[in-house]
Each structure stands twice: as C-alpha cells, then as structure tokens.
N, CA and C atoms of all chains as a GROMACS GRO file, in nm:
protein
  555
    1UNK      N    1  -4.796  -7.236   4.678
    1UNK     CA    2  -4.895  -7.213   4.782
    1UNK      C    3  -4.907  -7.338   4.869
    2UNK      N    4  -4.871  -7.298   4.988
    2UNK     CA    5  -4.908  -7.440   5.102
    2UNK      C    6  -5.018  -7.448   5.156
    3UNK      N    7  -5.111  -7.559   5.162
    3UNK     CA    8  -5.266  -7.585   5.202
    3UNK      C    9  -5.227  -7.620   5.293
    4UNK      N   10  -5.310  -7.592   5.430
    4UNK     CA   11  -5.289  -7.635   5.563
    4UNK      C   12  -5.416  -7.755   5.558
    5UNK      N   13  -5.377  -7.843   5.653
    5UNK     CA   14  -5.489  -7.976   5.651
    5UNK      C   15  -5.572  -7.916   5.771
    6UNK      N   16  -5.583  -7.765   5.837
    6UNK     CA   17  -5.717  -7.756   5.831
    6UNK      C   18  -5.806  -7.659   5.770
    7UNK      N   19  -5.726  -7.627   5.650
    7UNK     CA   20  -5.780  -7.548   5.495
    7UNK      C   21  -5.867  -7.697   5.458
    8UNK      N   22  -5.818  -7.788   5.453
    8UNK     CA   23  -5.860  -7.899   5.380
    8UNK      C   24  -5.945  -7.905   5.460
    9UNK      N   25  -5.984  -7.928   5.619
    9UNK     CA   26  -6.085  -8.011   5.659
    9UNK      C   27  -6.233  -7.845   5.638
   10UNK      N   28  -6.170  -7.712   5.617
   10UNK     CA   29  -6.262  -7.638   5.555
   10UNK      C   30  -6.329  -7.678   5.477
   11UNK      N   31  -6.210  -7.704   5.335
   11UNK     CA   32  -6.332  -7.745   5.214
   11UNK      C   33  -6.362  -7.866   5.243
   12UNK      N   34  -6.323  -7.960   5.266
   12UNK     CA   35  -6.466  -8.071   5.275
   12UNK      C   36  -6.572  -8.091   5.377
   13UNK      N   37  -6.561  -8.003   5.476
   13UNK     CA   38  -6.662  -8.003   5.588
   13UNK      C   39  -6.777  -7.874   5.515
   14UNK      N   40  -6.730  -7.760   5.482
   14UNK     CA   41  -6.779  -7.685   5.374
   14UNK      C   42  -6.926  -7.736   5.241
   15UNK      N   43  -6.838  -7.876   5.195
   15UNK     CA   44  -6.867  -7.929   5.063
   15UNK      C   45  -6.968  -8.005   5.072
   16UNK      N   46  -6.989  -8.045   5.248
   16UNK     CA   47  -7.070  -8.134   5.282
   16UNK      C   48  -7.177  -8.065   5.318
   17UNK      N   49  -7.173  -7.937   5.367
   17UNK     CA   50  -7.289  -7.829   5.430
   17UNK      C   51  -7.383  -7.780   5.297
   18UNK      N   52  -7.269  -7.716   5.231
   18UNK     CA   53  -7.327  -7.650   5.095
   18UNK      C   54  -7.398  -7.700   5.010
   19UNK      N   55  -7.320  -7.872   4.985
   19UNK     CA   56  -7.437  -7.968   4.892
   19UNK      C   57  -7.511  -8.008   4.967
   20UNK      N   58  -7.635  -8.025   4.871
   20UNK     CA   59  -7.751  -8.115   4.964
   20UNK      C   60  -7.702  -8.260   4.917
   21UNK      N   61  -7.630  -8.277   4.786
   21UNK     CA   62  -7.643  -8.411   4.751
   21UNK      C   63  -7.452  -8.409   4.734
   22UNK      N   64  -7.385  -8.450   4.779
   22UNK     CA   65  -7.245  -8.466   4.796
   22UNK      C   66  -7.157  -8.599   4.759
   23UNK      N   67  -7.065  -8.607   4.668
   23UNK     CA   68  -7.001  -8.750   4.669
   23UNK      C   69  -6.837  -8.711   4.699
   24UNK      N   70  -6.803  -8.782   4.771
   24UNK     CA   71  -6.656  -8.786   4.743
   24UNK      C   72  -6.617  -8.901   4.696
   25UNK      N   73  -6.490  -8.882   4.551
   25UNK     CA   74  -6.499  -9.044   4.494
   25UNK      C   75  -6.322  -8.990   4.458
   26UNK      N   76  -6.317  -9.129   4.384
   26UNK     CA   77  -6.178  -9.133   4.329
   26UNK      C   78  -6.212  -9.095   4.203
   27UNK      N   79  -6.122  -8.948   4.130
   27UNK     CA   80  -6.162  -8.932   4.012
   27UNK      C   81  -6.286  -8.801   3.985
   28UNK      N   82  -6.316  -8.801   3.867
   28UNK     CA   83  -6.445  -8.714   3.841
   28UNK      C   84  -6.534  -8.776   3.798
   29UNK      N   85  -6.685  -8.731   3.769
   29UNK     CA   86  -6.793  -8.806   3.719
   29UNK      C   87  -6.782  -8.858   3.609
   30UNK      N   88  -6.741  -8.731   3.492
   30UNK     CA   89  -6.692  -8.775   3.350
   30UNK      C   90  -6.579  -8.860   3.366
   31UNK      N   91  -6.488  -8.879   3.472
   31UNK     CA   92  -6.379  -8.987   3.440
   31UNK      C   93  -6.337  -9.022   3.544
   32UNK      N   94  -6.399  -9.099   3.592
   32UNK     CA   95  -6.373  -9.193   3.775
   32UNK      C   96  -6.269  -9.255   3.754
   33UNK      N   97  -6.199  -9.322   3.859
   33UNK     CA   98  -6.017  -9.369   3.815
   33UNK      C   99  -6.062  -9.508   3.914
   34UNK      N  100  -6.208  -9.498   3.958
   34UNK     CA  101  -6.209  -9.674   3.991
   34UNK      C  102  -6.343  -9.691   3.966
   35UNK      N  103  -6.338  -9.831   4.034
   35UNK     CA  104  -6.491  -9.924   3.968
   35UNK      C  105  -6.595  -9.877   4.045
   36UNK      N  106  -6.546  -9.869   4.230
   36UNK     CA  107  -6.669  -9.855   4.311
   36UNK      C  108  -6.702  -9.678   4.288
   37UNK      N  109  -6.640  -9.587   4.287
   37UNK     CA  110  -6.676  -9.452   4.205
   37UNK      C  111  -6.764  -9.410   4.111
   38UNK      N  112  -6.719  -9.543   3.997
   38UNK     CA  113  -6.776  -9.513   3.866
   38UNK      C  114  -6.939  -9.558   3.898
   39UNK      N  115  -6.950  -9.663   3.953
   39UNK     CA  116  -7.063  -9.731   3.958
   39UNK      C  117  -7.172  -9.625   4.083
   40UNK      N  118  -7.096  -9.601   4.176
   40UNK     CA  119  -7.188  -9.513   4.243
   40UNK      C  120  -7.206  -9.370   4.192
   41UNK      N  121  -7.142  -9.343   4.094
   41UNK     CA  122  -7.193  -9.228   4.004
   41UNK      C  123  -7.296  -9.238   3.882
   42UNK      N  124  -7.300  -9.380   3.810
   42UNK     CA  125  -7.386  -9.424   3.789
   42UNK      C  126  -7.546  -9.450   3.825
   43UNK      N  127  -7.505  -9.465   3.969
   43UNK     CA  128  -7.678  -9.536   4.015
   43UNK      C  129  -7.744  -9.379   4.053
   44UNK      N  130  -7.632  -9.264   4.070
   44UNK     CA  131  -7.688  -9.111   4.101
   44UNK      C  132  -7.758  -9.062   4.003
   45UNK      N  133  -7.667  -9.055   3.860
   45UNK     CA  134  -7.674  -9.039   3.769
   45UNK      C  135  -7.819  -9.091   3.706
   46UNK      N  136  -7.833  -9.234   3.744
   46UNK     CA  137  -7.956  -9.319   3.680
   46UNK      C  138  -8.084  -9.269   3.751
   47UNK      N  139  -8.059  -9.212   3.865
   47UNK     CA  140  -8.112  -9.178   3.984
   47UNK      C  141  -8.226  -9.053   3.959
   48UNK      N  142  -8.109  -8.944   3.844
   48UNK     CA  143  -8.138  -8.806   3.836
   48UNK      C  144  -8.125  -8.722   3.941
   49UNK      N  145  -8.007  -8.770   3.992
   49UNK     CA  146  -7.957  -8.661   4.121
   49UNK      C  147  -7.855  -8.547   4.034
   50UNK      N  148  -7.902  -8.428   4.079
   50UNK     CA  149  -7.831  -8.276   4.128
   50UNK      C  150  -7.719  -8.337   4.194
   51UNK      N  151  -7.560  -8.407   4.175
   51UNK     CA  152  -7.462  -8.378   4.261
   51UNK      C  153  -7.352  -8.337   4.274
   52UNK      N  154  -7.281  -8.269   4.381
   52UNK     CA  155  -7.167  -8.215   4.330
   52UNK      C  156  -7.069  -8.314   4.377
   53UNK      N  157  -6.936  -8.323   4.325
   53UNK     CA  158  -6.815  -8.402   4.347
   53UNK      C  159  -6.750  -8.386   4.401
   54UNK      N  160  -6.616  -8.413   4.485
   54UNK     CA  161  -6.492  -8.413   4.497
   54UNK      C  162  -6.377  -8.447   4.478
   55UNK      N  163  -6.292  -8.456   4.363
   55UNK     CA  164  -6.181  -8.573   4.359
   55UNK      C  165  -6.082  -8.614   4.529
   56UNK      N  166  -6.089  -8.717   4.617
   56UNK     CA  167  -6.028  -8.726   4.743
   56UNK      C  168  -5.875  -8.725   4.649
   57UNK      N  169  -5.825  -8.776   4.519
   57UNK     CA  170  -5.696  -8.857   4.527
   57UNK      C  171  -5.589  -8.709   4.511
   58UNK      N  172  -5.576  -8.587   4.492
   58UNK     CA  173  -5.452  -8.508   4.466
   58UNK      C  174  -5.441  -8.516   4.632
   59UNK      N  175  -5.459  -8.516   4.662
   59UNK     CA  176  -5.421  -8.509   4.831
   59UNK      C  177  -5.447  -8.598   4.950
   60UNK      N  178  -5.372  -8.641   4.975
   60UNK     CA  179  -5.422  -8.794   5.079
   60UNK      C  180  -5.478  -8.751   5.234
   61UNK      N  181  -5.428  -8.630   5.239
   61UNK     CA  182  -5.494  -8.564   5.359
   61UNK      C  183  -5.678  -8.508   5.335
   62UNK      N  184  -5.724  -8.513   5.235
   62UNK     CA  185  -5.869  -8.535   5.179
   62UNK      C  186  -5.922  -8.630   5.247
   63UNK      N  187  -5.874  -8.749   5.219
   63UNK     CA  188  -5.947  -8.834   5.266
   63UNK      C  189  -5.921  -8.879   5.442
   64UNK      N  190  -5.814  -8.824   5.469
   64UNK     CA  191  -5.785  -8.842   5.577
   64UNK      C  192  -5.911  -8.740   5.662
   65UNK      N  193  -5.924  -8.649   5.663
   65UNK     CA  194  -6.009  -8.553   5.710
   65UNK      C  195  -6.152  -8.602   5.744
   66UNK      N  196  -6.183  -8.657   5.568
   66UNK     CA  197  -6.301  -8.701   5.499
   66UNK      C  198  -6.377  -8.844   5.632
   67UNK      N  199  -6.263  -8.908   5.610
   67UNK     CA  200  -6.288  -9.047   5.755
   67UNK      C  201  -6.278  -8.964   5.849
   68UNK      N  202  -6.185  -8.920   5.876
   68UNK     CA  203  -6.242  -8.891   6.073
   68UNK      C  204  -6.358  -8.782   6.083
   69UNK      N  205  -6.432  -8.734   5.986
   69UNK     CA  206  -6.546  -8.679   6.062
   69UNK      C  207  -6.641  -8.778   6.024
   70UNK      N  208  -6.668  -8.861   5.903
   70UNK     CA  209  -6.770  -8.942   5.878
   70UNK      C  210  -6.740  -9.107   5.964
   71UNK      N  211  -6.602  -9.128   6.006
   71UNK     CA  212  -6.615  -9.259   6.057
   71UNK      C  213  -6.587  -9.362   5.982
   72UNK      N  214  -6.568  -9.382   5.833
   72UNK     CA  215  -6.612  -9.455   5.720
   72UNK      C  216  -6.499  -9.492   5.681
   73UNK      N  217  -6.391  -9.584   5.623
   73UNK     CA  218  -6.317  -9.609   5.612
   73UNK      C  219  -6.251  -9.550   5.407
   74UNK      N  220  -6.361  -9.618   5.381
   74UNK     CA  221  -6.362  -9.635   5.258
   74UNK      C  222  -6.393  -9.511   5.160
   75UNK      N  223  -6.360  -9.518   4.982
   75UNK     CA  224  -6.439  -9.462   4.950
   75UNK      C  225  -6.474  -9.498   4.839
   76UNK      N  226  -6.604  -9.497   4.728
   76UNK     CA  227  -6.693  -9.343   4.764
   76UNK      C  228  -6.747  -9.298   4.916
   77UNK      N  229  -6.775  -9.197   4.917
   77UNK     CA  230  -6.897  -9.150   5.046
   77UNK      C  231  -6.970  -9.084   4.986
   78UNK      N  232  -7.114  -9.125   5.014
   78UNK     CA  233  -7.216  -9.023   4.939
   78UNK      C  234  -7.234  -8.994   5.088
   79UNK      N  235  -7.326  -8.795   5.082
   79UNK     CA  236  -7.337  -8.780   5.154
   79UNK      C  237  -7.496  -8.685   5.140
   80UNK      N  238  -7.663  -8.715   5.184
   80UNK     CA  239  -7.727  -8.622   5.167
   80UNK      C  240  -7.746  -8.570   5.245
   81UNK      N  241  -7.797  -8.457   5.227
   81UNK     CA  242  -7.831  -8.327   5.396
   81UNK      C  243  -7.741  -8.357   5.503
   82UNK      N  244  -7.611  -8.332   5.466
   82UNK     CA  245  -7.536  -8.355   5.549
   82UNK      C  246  -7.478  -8.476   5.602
   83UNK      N  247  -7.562  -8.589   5.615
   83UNK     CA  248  -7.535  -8.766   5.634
   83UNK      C  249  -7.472  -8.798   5.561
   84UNK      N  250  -7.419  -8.860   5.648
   84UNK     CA  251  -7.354  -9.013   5.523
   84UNK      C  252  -7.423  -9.131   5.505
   85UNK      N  253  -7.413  -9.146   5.402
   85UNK     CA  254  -7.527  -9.249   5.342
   85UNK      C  255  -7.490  -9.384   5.332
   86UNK      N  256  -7.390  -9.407   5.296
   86UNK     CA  257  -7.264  -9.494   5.222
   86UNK      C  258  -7.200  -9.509   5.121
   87UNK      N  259  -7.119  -9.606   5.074
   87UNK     CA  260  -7.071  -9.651   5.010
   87UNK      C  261  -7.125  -9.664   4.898
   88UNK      N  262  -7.054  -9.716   4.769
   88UNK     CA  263  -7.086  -9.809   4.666
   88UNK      C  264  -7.182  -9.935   4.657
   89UNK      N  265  -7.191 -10.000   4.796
   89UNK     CA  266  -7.289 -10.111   4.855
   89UNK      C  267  -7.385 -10.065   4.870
   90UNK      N  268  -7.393  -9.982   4.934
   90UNK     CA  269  -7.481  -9.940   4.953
   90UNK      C  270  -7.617  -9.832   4.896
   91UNK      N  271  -7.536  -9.730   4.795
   91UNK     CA  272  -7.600  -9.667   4.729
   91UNK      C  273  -7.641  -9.756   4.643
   92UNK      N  274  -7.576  -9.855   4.564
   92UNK     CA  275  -7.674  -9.950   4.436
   92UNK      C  276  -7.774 -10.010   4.526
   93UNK      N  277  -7.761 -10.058   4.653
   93UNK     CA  278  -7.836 -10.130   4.716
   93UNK      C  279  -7.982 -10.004   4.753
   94UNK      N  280  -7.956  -9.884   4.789
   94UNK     CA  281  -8.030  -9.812   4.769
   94UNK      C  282  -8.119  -9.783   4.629
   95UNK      N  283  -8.027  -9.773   4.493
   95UNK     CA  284  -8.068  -9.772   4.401
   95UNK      C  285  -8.161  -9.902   4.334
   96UNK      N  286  -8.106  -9.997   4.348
   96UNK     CA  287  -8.196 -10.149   4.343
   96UNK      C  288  -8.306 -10.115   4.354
   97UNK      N  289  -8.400 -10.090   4.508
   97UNK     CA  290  -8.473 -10.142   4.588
   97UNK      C  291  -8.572  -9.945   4.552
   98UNK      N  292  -8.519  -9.859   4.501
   98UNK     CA  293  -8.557  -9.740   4.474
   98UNK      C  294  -8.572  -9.611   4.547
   99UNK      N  295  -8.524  -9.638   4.626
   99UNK     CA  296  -8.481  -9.530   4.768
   99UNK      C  297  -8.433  -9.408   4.761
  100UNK      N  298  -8.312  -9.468   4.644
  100UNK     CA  299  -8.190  -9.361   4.608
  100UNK      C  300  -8.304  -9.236   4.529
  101UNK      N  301  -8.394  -9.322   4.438
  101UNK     CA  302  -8.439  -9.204   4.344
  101UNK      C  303  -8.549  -9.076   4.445
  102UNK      N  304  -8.605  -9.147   4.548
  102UNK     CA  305  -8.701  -9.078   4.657
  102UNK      C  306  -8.598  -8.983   4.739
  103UNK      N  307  -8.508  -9.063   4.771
  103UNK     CA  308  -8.354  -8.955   4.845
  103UNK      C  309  -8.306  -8.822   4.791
  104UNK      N  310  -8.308  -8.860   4.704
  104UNK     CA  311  -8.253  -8.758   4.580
  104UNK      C  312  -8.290  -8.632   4.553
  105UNK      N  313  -8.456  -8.695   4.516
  105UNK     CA  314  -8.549  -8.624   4.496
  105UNK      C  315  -8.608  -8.516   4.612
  106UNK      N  316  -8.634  -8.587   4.735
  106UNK     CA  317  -8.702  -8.524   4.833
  106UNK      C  318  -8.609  -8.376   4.871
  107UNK      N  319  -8.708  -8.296   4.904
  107UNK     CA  320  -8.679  -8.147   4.973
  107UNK      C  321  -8.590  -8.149   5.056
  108UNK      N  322  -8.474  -8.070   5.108
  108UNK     CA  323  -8.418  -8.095   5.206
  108UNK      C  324  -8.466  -8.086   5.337
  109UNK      N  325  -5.554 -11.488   5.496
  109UNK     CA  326  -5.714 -11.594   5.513
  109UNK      C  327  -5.683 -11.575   5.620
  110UNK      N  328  -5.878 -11.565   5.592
  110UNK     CA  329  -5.979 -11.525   5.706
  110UNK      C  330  -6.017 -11.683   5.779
  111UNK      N  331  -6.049 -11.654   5.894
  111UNK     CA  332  -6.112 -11.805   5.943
  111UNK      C  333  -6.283 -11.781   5.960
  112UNK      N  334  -6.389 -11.817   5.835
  112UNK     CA  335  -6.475 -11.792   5.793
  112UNK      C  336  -6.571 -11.794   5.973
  113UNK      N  337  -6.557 -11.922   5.984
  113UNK     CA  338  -6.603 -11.954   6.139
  113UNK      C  339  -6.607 -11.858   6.210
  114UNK      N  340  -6.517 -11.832   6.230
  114UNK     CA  341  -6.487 -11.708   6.357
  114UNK      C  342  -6.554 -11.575   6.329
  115UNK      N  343  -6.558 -11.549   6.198
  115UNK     CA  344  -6.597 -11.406   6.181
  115UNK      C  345  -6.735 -11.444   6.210
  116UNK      N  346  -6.776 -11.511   6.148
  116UNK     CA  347  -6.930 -11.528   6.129
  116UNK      C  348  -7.014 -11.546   6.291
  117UNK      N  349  -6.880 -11.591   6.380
  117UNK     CA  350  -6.913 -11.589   6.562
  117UNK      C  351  -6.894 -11.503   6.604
  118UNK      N  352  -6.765 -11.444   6.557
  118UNK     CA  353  -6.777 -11.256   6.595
  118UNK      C  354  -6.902 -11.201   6.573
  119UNK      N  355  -6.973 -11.183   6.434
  119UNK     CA  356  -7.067 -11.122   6.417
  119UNK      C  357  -7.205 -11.162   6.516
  120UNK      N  358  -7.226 -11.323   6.527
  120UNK     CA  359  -7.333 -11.368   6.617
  120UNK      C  360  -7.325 -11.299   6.770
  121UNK      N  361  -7.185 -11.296   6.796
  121UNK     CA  362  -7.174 -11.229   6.948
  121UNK      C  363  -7.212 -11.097   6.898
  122UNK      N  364  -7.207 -10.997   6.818
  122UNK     CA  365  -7.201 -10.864   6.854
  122UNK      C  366  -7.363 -10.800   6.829
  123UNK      N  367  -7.420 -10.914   6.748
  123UNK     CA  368  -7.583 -10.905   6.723
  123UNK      C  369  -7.656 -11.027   6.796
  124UNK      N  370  -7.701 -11.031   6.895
  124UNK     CA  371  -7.769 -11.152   6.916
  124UNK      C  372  -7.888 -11.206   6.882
  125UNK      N  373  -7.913 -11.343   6.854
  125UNK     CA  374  -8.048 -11.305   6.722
  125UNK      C  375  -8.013 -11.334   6.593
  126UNK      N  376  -7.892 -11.304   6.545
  126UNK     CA  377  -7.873 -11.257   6.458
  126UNK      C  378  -7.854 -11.423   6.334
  127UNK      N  379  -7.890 -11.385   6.217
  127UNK     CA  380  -7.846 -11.541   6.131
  127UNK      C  381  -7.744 -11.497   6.097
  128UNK      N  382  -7.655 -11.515   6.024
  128UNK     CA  383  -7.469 -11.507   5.972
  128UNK      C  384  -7.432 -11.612   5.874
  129UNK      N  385  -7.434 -11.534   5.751
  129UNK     CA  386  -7.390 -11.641   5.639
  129UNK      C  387  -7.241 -11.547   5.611
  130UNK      N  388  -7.114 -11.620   5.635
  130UNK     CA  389  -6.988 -11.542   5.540
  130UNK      C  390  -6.946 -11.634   5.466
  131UNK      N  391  -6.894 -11.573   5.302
  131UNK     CA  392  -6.878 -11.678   5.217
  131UNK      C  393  -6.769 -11.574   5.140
  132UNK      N  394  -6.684 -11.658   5.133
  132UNK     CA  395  -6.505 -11.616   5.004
  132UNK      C  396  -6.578 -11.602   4.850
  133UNK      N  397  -6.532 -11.505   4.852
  133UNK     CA  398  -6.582 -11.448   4.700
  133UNK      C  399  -6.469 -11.481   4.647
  134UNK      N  400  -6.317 -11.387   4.704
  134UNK     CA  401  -6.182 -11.446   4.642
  134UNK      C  402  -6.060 -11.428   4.716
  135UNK      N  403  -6.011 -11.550   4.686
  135UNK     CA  404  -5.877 -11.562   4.732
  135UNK      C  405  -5.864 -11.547   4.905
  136UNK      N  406  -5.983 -11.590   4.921
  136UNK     CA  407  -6.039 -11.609   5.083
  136UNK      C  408  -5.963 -11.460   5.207
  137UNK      N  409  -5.959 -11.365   5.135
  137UNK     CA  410  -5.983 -11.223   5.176
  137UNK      C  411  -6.091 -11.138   5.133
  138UNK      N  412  -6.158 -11.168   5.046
  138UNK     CA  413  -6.273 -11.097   4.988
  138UNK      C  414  -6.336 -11.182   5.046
  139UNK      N  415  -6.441 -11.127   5.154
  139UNK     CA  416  -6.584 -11.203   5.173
  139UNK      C  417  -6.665 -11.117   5.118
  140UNK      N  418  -6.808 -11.220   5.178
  140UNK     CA  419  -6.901 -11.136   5.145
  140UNK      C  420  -6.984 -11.166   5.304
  141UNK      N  421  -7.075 -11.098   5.359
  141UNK     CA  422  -7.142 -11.157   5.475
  141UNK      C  423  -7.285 -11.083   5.456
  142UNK      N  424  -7.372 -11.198   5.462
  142UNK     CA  425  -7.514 -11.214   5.531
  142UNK      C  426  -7.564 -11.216   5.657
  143UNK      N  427  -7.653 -11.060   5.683
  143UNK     CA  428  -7.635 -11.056   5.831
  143UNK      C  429  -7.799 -11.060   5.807
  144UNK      N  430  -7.850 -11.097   5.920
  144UNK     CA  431  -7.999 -11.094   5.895
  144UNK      C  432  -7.993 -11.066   6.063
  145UNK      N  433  -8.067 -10.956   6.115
  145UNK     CA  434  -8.091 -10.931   6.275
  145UNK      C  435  -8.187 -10.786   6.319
  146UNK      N  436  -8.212 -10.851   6.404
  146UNK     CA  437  -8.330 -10.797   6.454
  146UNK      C  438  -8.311 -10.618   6.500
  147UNK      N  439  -8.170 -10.657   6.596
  147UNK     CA  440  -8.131 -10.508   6.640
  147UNK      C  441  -8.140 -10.424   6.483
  148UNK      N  442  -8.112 -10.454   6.334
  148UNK     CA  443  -8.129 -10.335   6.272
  148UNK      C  444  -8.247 -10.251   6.210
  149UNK      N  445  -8.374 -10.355   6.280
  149UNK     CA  446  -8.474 -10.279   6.226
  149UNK      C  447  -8.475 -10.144   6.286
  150UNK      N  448  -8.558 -10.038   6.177
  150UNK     CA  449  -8.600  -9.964   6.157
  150UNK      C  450  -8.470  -9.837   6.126
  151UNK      N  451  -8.350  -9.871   6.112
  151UNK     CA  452  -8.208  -9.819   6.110
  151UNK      C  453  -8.171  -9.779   5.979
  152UNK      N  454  -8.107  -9.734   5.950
  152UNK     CA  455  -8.065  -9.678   5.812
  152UNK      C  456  -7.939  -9.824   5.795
  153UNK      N  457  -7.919  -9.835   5.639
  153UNK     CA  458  -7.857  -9.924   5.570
  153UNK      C  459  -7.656  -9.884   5.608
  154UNK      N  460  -7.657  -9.758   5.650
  154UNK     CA  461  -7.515  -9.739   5.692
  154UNK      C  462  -7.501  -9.753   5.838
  155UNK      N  463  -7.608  -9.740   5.960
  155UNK     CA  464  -7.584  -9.802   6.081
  155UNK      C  465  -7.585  -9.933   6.061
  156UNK      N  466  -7.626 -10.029   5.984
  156UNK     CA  467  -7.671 -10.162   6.027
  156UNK      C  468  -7.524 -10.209   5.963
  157UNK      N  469  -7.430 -10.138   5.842
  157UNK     CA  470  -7.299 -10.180   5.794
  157UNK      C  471  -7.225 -10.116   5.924
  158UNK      N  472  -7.218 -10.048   5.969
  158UNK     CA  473  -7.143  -9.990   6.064
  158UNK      C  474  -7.143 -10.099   6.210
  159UNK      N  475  -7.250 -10.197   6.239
  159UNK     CA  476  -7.290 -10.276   6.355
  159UNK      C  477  -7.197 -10.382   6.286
  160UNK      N  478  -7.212 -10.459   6.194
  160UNK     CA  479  -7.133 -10.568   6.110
  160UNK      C  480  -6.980 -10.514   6.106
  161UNK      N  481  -6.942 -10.440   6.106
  161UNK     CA  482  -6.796 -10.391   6.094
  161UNK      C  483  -6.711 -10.420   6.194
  162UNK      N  484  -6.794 -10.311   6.302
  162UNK     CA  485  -6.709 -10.296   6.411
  162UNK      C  486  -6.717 -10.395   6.453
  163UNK      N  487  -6.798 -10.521   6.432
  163UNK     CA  488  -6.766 -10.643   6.476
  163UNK      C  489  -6.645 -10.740   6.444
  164UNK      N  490  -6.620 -10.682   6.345
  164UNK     CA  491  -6.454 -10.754   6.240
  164UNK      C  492  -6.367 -10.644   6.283
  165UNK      N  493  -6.361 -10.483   6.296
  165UNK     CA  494  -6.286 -10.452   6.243
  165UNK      C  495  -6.136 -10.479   6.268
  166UNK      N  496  -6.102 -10.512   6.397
  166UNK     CA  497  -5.906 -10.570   6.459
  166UNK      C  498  -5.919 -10.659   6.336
  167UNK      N  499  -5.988 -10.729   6.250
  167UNK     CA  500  -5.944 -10.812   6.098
  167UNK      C  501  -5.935 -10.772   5.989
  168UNK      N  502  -5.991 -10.661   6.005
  168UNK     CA  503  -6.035 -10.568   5.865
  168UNK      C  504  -5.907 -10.466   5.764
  169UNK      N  505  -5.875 -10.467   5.714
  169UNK     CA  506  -5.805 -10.375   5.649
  169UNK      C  507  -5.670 -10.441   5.605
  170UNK      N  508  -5.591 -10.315   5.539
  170UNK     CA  509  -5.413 -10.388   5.465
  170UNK      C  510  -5.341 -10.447   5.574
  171UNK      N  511  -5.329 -10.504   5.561
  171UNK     CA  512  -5.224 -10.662   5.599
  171UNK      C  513  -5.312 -10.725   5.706
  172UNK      N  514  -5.431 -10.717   5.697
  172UNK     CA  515  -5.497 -10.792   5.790
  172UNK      C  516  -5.567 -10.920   5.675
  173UNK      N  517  -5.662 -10.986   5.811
  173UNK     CA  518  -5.725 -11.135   5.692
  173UNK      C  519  -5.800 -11.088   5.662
  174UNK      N  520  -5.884 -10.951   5.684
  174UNK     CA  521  -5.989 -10.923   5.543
  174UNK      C  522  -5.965 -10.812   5.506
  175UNK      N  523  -5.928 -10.855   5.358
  175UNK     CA  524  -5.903 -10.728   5.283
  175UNK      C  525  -6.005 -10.651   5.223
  176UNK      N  526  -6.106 -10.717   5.208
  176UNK     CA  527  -6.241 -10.688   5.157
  176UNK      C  528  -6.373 -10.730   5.212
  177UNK      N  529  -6.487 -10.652   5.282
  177UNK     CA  530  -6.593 -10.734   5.310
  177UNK      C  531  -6.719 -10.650   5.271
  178UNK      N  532  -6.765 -10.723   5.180
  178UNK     CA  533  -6.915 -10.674   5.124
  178UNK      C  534  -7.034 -10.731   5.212
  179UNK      N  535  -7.111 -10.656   5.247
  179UNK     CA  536  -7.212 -10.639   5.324
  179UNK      C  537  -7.361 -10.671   5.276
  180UNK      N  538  -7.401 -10.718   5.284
  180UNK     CA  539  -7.596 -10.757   5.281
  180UNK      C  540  -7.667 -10.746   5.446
  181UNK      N  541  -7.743 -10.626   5.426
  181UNK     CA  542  -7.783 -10.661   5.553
  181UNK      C  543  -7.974 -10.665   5.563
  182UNK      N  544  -8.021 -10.717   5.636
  182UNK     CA  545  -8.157 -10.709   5.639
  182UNK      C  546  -8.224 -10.720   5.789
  183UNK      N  547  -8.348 -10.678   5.772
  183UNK     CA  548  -8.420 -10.723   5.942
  183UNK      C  549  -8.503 -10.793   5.958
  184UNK      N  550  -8.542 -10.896   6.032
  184UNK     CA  551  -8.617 -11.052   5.967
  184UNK      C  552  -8.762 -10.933   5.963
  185UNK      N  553  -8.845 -11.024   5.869
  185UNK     CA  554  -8.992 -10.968   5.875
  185UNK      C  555  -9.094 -10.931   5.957
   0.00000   0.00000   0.00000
C-alpha cells in the first residue's frame, strides 16, 4: 500500500483537530526512542493529561508535514486545542512553574 | 563554533531592550541563551522562543555553528 504525503498531512492535521491534548514525539509513551520525548511525556504524564500520541519516526515525511504547518523545527511538539505549545523546553518549563497542570486540565 | 558575541548582538538587534546572556553548555555548539525583554510580555512561552530564533536562525541547524540552542525566556517585571 502506497501513502501519499497528502494522506499523511490528513492524519496529522486530523490528529491535531481531534485531540484536544496532542504530542508528536520520537517513539511511544511506554517507549520513547529519545530523551527530549521521554521527558516531555513525563511532565504530561506528571501533569495528569488525557494525551494522545504520534510516533513522527516510520516516516520522515511526518515530520516533514508536521513543521510546515506548525513552523517548529524540532521535535517533541505538544499541541493543545489545536496550538502549538512547544517543545521539551518548554513544556517542563510549563510544568515547573504549573501551567502545564491548569492547560491540561482546563475545558476546551 | 559559534561566535558567542555576535549571537548575543543578533539577539539585542532583533529585541530592543532586551538583556542577552549566551553561554556554551558544550563543545561550543550547544548554547544556552538568556533573553530577558520587554516586547515578550504578555505572549505565550512559544512566541517569545520563536522571536529568539528567528533571530539566529541562518546559524541554527546541521552543519551550521549552532547545533543546539536552549532557550530561557522572561519579561522584566
């Protein structure tokens, strides 16, 4: 079966509508394949966020998609109600200071 | 390697106002930068990384002088 890359920019433009609370990372929650992933699944996790995942790495056109609608170079991307939130920097930095857990939490 | 100077004047030109601490975490491609400026009050924590960026970014990325830059950002009091 051949996926067209704009099947792909379906499901992740899709993934971003449908969740209220969205990550795209390297890897899965139960088993992230890097540090900044693991850790921003962590501070969600610590958080008590509802979120759903994406693995970006079987397909490099994922993430390709993933940056040109968010702008963002990098990843993780958390994303709530649709935004992008940031990074790994940023979500602990959210999580630190207690933001992440009010974010999380709040109604859409 | 980055030329710490310069970035840290890049960043002063693109925020004016702004204080600018950049400091080598490692192997003087990993920074880290301290932006403290006024333009990011009241902004979300991913516009105010997004203002610091695009100020580096022609330096930013693989085979450039920063391979890595971690972000602190704040808005004076």
């Amino acid at each position: 079966m051949i996926i067209t890359e704009e099947e792909i920019r379906q499901e992740v433009l899709g993934a971003i509508e449908q969740n209220r609370i969205m990550l795209f990372m390297k890897g899965t929650p139960e088993m992230p394949r890097c540090g900044f992933s693991m850790q921003t699944v962590a501070c969600l996790q610590d958080a008590g966020a509802n979120f759903a995942a994406m693995d970006i790495l079987p397909d490099p056109r994922i993430r390709q998609v993933l940056s040109e609608h968010s702008g963002w170079p990098t990843i993780p991307q958390l994303f709530i109600d649709g935004q992008l939130v940031g990074g790994c920097d940023i979500v602990t930095e959210l999580h630190e200071s207690g933001q992440l857990k009010e974010m999380v939490g709040a109604a859409a | 390697m980055a030329d710490i100077a310069e970035i840290e004047q890049l960043i002063r030109t693109a925020l004016p106002g702004s204080e600018v601490s950049v400091q080598d975490m490692a192997g003087g491609d990993h920074l880290y930068a301290h932006v403290r400026a006024p333009q990011f009050s009241g902004l979300p924590l991913i516009e105010q990384h997004r203002m610091v960026n695009s100020a580096v970014d022609h330096l930013l990325g693989p085979g450039r002088p920063i391979h890595a830059l971690k972000i602190k950002t704040e808005a004076p009091q």
